[in-house]
C-alpha positions as CSV (number, residue, x, y, z in Angstrom):
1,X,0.0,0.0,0.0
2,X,1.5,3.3,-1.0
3,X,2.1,6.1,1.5
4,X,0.9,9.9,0.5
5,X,2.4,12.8,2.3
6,X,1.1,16.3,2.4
7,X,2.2,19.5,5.3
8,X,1.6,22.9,6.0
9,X,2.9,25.4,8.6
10,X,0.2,26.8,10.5
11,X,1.2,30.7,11.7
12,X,-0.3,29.8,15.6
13,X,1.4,28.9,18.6
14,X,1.5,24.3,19.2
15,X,-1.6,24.8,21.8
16,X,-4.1,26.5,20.0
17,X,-3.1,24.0,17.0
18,X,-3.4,20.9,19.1
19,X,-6.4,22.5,20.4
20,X,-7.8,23.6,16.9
21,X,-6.8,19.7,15.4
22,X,-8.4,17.8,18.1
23,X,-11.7,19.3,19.6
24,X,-15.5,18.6,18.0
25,X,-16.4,22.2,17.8
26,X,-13.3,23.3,16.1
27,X,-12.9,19.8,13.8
28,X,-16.8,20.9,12.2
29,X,-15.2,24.2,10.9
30,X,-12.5,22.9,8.9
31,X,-12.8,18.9,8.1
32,X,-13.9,19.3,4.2
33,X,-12.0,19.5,1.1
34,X,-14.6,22.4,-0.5
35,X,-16.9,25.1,0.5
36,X,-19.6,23.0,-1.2
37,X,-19.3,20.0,2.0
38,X,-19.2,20.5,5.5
39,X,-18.5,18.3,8.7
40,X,-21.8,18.2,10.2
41,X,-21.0,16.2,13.2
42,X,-17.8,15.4,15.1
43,X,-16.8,13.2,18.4
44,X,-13.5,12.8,19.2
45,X,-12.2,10.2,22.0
46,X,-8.4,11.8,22.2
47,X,-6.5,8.6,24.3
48,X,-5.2,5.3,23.0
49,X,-8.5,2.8,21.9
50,X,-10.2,6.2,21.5
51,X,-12.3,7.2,18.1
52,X,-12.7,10.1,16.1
53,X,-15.9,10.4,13.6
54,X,-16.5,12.9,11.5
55,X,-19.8,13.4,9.3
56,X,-18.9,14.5,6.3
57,X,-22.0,16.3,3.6
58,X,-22.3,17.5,0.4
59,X,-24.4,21.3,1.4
60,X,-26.7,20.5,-1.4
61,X,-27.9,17.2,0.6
62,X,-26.5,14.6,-2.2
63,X,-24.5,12.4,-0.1
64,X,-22.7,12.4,2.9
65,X,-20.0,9.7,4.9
66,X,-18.4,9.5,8.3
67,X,-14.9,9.4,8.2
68,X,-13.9,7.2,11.5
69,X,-10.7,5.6,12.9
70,X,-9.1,4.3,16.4
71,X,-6.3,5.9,17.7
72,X,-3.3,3.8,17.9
73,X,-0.9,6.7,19.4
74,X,-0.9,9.8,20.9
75,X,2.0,12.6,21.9
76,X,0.4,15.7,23.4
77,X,1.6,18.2,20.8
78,X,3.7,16.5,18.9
79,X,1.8,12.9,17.4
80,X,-1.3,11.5,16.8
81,X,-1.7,8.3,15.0
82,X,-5.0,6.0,14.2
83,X,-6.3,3.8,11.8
84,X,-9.2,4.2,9.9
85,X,-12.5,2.3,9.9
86,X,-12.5,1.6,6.0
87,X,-12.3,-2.1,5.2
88,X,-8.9,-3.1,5.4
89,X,-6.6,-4.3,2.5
90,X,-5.0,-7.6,1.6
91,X,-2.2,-5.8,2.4
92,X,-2.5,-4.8,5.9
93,X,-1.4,-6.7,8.7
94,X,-2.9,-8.7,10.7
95,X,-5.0,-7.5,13.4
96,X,-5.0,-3.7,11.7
97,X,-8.2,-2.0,11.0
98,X,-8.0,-0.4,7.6
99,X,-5.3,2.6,6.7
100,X,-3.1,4.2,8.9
101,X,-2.4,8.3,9.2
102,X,0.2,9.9,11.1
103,X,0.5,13.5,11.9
104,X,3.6,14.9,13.1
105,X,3.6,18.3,14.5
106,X,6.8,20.1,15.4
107,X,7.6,23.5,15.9
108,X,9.5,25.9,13.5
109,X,9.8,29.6,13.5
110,X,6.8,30.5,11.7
111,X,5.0,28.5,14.0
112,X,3.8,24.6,13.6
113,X,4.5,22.2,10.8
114,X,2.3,19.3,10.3
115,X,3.1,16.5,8.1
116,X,0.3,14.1,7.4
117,X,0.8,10.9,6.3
118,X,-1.6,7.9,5.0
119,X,-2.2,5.0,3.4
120,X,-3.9,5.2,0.1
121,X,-6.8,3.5,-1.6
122,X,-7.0,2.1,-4.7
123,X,-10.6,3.8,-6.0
124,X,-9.3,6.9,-6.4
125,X,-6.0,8.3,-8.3
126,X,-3.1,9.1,-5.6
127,X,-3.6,12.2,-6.8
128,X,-6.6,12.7,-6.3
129,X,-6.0,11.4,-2.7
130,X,-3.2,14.0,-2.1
131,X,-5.2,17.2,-3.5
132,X,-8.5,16.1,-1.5
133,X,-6.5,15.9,2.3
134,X,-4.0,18.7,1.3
135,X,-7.4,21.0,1.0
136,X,-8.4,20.1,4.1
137,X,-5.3,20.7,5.7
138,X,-5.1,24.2,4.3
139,X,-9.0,24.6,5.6
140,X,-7.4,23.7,8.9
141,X,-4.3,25.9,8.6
142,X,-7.0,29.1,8.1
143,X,-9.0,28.5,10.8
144,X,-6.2,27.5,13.2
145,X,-4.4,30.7,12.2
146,X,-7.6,32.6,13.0
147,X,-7.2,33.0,16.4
């Protein structure tokens, strides 16, 4: 299974990042790729075993997904890893659930950099993959740097 990277330096100090990343009523402003979806719902169980869900809608009502995954684990500020609920591969190992992400944050001297990693699927292009969660990590970046 092929790995996709994307980053971005978000102008904001690591806390209100973390803080910004992590909790439901900041996740619902930012977790689409275009101003035509939105994330109408979001839980977030931050701890090892925990689970994140986020319901994902088209505005115009045409179809909508929840995006969920168990967190595998967790550095305050600096990691979060989980896998995601989507039917895993032939490819992943035993006892995985689906792909895996990692995000790294670290600081830098504009602020935070995040580098996203994740498995990719095979029903859509890798690039397609790559431009769909870099534009949500850029819709992150500008409401994390709206403080």
């Amino acid at each position: 299974m092929n790995a996709i990277t994307i980053q971005t330096i978000v102008n904001s100090p690591v806390d209100v990042v973390w803080e910004r990343w992590n909790k439901p009523e900041h996740i619902e402003r930012w977790a689409f790729a275009s101003d035509d979806w939105e994330a109408l719902n979001a839980e977030n169980d931050l701890r090892v075993g925990g689970t994140l869900k986020t319901t994902m809608a088209a505005r115009d009502k045409s179809a909508s997904f929840d995006f969920t995954g168990v967190y595998t684990a967790l550095k305050e500020h600096e990691l979060i890893e989980y896998n995601m609920d989507d039917p895993p591969s032939h490819e992943a190992t035993e006892g995985q659930r689906g792909r895996h992400v990692k995000i790294e944050f670290s600081s830098v001297p504009e602020g935070v950099k995040i580098v996203e990693t994740f498995d990719a699927e095979t029903e859509n292009s890798e690039e397609m993959q790559r431009s769909g969660w870099q534009a949500i990590l850029d819709n992150f970046k500008k409401h994390a740097e709206s403080i």
